[in-house]
TORMAR-526460 format. One record per atom (N, C-alpha, C): x, y, z; residue in one letter; residue number from 1. Coordinates in steps of 0.02 Angstrom, whole numbers, plus 50000, padded with zeros to 5 digits. Example, Ala and Ser with C-alpha at 12.3 -4.5 7.8 and 13.67 -1.06 7.14 Angstrom:
2
[nulo [50660, 49716, 50390], A, 1];
[nulo [50615, 49775, 50390], A, 1];
[nulo [50660, 49835, 50390], A, 1];
[nulo [50642, 49888, 50354], S, 2];
[nulo [50684, 49947, 50357], S, 2];
[nulo [50645, 50002, 50394], S, 2];
***
This chain:
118
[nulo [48066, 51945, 50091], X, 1];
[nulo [48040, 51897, 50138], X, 1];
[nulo [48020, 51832, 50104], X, 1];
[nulo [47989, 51817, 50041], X, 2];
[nulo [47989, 51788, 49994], X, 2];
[nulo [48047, 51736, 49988], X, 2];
[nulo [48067, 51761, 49974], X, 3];
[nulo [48151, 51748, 49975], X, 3];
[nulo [48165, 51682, 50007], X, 3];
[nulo [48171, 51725, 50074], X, 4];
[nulo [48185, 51688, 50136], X, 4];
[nulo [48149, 51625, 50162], X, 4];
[nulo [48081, 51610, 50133], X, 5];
[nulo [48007, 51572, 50145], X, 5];
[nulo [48047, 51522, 50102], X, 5];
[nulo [48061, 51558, 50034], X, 6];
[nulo [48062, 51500, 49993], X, 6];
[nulo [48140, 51457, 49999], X, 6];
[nulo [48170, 51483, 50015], X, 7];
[nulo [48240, 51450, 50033], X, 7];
[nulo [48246, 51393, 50101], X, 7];
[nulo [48192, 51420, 50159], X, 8];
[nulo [48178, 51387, 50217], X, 8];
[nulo [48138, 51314, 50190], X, 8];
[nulo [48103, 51337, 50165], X, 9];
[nulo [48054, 51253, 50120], X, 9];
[nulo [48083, 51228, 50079], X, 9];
[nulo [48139, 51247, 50039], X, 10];
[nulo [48189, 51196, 50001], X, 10];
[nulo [48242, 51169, 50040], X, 10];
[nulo [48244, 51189, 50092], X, 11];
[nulo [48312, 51155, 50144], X, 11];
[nulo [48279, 51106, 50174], X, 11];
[nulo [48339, 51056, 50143], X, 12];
[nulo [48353, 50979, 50177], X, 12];
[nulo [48352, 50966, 50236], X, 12];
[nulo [48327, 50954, 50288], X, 13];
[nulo [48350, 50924, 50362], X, 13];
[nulo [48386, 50855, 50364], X, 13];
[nulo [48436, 50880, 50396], X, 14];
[nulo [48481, 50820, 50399], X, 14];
[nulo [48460, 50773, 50462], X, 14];
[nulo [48456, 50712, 50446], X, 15];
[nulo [48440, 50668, 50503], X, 15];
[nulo [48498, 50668, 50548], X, 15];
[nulo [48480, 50659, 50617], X, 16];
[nulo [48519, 50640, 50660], X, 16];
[nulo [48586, 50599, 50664], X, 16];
[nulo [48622, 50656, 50666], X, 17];
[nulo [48700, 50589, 50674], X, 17];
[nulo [48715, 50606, 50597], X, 17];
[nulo [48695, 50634, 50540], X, 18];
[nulo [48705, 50644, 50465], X, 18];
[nulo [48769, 50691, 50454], X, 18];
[nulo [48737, 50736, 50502], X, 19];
[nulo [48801, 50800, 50495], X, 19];
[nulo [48876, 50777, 50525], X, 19];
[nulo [48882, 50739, 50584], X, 20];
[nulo [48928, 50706, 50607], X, 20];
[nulo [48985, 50691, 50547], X, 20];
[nulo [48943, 50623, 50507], X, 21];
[nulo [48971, 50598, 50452], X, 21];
[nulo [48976, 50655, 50406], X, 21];
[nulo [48956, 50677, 50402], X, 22];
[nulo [48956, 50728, 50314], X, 22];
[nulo [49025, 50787, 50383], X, 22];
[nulo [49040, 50808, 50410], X, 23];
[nulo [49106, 50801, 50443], X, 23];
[nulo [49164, 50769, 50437], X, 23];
[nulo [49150, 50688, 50457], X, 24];
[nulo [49218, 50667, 50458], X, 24];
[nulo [49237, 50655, 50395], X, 24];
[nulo [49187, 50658, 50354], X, 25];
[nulo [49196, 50633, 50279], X, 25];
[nulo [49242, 50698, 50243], X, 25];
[nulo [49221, 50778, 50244], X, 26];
[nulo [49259, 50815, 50241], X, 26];
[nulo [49317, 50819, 50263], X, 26];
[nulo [49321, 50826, 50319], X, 27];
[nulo [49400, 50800, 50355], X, 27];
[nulo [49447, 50752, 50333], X, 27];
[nulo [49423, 50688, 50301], X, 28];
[nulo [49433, 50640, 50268], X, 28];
[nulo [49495, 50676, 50204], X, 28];
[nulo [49466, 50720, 50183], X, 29];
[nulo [49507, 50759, 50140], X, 29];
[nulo [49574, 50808, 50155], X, 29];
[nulo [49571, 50821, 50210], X, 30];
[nulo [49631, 50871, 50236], X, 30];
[nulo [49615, 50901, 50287], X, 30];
[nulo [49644, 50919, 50307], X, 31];
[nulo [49627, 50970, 50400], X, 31];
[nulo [49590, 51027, 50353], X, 31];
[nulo [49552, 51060, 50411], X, 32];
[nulo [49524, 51128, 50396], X, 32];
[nulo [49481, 51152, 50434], X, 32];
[nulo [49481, 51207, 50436], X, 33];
[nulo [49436, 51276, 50482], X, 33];
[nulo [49357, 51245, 50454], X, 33];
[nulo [49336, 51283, 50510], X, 34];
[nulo [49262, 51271, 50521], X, 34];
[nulo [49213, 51289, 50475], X, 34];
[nulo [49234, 51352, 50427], X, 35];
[nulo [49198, 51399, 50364], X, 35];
[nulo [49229, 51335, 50336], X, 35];
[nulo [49283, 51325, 50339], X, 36];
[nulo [49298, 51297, 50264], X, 36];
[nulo [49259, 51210, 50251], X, 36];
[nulo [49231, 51174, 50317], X, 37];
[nulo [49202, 51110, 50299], X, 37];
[nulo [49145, 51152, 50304], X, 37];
[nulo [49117, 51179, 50318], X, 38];
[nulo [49028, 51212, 50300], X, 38];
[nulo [49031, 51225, 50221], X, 38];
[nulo [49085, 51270, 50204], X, 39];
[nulo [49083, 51285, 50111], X, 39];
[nulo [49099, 51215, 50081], X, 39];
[nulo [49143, 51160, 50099], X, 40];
[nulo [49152, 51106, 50073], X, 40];
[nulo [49084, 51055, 50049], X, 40];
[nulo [49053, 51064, 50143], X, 41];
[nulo [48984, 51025, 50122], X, 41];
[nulo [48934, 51055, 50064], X, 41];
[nulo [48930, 51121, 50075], X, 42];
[nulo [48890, 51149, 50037], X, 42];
[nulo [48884, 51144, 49955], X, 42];
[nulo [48974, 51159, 49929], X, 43];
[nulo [48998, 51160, 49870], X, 43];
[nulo [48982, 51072, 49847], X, 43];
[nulo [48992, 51009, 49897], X, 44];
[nulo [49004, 50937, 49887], X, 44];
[nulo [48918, 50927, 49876], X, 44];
[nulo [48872, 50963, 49883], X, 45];
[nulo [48803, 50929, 49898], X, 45];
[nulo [48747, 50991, 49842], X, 45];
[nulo [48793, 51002, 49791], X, 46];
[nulo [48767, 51056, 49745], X, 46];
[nulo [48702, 51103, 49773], X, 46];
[nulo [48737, 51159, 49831], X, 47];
[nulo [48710, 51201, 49854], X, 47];
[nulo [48659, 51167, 49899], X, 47];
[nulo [48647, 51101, 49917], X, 48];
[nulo [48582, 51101, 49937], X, 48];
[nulo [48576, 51084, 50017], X, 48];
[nulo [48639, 51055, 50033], X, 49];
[nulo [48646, 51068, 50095], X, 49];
[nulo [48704, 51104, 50130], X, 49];
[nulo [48667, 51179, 50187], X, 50];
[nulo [48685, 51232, 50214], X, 50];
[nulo [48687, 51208, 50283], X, 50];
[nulo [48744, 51216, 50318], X, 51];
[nulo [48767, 51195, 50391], X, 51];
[nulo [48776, 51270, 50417], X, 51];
[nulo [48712, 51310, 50452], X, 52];
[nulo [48735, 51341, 50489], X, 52];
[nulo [48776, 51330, 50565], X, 52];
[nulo [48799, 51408, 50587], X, 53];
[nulo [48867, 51409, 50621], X, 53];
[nulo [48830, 51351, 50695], X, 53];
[nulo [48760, 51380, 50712], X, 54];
[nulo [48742, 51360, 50770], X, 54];
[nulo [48713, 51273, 50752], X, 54];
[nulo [48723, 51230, 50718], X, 55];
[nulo [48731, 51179, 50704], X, 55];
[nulo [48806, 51169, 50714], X, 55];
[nulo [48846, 51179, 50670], X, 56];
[nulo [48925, 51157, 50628], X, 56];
[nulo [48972, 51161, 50699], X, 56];
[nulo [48979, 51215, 50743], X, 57];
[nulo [49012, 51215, 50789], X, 57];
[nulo [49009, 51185, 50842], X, 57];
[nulo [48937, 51164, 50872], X, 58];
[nulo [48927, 51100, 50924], X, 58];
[nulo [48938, 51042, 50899], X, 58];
[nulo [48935, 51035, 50859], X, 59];
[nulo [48954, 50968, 50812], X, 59];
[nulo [49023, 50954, 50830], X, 59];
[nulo [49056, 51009, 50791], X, 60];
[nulo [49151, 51004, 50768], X, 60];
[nulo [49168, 50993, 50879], X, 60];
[nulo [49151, 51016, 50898], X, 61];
[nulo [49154, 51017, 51000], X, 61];
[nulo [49117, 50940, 51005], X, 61];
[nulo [49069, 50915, 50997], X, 62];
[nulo [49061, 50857, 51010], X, 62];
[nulo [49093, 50799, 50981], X, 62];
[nulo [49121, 50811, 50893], X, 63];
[nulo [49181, 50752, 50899], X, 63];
[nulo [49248, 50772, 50931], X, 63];
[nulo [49248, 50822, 50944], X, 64];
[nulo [49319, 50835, 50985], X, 64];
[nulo [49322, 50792, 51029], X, 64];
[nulo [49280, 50803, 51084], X, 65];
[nulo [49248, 50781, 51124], X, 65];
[nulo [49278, 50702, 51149], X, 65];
[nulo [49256, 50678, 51071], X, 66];
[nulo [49266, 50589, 51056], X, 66];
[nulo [49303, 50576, 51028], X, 66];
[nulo [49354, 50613, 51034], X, 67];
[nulo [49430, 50593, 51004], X, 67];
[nulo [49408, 50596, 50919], X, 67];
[nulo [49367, 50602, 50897], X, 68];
[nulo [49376, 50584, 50820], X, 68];
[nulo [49401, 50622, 50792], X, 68];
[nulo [49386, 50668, 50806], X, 69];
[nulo [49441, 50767, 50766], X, 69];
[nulo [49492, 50788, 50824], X, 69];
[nulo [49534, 50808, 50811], X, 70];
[nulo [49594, 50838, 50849], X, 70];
[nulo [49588, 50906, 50809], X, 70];
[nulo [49599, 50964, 50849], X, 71];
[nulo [49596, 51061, 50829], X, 71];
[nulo [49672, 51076, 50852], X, 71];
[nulo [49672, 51113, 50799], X, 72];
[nulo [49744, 51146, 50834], X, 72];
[nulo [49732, 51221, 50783], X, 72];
[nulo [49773, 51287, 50839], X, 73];
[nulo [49760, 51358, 50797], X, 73];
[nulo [49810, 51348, 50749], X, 73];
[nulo [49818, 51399, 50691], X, 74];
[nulo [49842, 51415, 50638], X, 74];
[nulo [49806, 51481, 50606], X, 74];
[nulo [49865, 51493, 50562], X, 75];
[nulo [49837, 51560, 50524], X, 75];
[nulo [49827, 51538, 50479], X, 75];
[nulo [49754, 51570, 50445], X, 76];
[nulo [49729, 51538, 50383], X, 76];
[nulo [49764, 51572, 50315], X, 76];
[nulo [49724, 51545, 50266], X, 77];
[nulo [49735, 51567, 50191], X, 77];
[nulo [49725, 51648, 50208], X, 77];
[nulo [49678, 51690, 50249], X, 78];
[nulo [49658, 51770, 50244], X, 78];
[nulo [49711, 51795, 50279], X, 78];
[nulo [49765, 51760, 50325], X, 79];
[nulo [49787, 51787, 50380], X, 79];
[nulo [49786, 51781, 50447], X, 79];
[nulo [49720, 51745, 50469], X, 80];
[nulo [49672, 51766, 50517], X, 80];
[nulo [49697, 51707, 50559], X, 80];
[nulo [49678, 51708, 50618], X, 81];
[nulo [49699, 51631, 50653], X, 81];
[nulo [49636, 51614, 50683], X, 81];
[nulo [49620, 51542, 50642], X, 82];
[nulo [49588, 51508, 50642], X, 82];
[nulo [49585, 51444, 50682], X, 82];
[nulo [49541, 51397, 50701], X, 83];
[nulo [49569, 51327, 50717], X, 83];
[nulo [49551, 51286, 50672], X, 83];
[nulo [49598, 51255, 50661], X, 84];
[nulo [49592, 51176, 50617], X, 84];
[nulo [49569, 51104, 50650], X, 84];
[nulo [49538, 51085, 50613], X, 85];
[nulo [49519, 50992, 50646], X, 85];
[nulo [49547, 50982, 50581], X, 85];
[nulo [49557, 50909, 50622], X, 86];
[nulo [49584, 50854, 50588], X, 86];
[nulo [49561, 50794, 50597], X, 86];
[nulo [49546, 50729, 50557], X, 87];
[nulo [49528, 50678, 50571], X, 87];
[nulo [49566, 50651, 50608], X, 87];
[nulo [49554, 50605, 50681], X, 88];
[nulo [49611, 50565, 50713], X, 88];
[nulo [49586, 50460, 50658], X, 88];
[nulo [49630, 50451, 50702], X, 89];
[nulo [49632, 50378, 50654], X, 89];
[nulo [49561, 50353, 50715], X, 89];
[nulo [49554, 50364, 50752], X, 90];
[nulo [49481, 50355, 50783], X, 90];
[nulo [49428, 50380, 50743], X, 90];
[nulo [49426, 50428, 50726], X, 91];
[nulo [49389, 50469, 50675], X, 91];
[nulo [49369, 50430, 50617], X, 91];
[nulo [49426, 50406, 50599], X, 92];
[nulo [49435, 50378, 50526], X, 92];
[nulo [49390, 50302, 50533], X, 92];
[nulo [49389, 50264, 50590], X, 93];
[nulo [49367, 50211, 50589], X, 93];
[nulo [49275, 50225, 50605], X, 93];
[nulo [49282, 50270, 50643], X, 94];
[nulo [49204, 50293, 50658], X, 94];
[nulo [49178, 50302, 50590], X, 94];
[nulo [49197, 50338, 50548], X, 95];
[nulo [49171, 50359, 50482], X, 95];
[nulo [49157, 50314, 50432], X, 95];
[nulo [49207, 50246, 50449], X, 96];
[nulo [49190, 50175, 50400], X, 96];
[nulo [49135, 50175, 50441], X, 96];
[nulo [49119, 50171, 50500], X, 97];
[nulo [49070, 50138, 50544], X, 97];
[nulo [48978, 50182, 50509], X, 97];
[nulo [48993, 50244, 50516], X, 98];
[nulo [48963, 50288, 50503], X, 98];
[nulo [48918, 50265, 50414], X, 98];
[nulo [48978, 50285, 50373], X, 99];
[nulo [48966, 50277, 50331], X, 99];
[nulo [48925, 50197, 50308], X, 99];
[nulo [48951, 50146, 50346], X, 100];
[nulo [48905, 50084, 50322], X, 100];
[nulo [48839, 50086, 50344], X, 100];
[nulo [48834, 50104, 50401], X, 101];
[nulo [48750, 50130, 50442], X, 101];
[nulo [48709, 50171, 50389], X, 101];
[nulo [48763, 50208, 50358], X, 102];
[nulo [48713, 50270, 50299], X, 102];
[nulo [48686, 50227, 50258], X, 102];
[nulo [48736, 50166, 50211], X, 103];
[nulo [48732, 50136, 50167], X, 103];
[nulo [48669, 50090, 50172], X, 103];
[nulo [48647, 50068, 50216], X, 104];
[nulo [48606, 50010, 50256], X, 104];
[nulo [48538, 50054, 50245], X, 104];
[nulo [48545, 50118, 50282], X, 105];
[nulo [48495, 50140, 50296], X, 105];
[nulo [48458, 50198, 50232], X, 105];
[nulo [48509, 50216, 50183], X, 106];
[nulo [48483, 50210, 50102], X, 106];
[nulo [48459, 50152, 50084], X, 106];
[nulo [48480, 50103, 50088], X, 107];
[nulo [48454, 50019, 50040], X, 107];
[nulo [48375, 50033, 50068], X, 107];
[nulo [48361, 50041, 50129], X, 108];
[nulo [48307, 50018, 50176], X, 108];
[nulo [48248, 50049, 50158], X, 108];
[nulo [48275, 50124, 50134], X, 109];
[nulo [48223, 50183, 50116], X, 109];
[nulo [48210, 50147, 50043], X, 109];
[nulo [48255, 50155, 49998], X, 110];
[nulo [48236, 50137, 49960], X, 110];
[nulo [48202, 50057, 49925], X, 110];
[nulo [48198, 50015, 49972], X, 111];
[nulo [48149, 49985, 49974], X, 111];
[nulo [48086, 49986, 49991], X, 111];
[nulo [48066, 50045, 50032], X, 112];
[nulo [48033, 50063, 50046], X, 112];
[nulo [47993, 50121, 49990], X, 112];
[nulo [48018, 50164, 49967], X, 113];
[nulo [48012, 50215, 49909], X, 113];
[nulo [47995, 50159, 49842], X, 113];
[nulo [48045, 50104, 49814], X, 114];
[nulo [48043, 50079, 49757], X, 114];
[nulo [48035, 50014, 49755], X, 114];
[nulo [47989, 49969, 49789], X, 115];
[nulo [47959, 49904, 49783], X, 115];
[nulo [47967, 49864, 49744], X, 115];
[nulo [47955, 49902, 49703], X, 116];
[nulo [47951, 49857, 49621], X, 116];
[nulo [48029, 49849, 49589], X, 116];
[nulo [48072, 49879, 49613], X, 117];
[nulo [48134, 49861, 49605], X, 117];
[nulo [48173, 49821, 49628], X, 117];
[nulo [48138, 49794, 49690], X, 118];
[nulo [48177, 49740, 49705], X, 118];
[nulo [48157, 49671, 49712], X, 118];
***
């Protein structure tokens, strides 16, 4: 139980609209099943951020949603048939969009955090 306490207080909360991007940004890389951008984020953010299923899957349905990912089934690497997203070129422009909002809104914190640095 220990365990579990202490793993819950080292997890990151992702701000609103974060997981979106940390999405299309995976996608960005190649189509892929839904385990496989949760292990991507996870492996890309040295263990520290964990996208469970009941997060990751309303997500991957809400950019569907907005044209930014397109799904289509396939059988995976195990066999198994899976669905794939893919970035659409809508996707792709959201994610410049995305990504500069992140960039802005790092500078901002960290003016805020480091004063004396700027």
């Amino acid at each position: 139980m220990a365990e579990k306490r202490e793993r819950y207080q080292n997890r990151i909360e992702l701000l609103q609209g974060t997981l979106d991007m940390l999405i299309l940004q995976t996608l960005q890389w190649g189509p892929q099943h839904g385990y496989g951008i949760s292990v991507a984020i996870r492996n890309r953010s040295g263990e520290l951020l964990q996208v469970d299923t009941g997060s990751l899957y309303p997500a991957l349905h809400r950019l569907e949603k907005q044209k930014w990912i397109a799904a289509a089934w396939k059988i995976s690497e195990n066999n198994q048939r899976a669905k794939y997203y893919r970035l659409t070129a809508t996707g792709k422009k959201q994610l410049t969009r995305e990504r500069s909002k992140w960039s802005q809104l790092s500078d901002a914190i960290a003016g805020v955090l480091y004063p004396e640095e700027r």
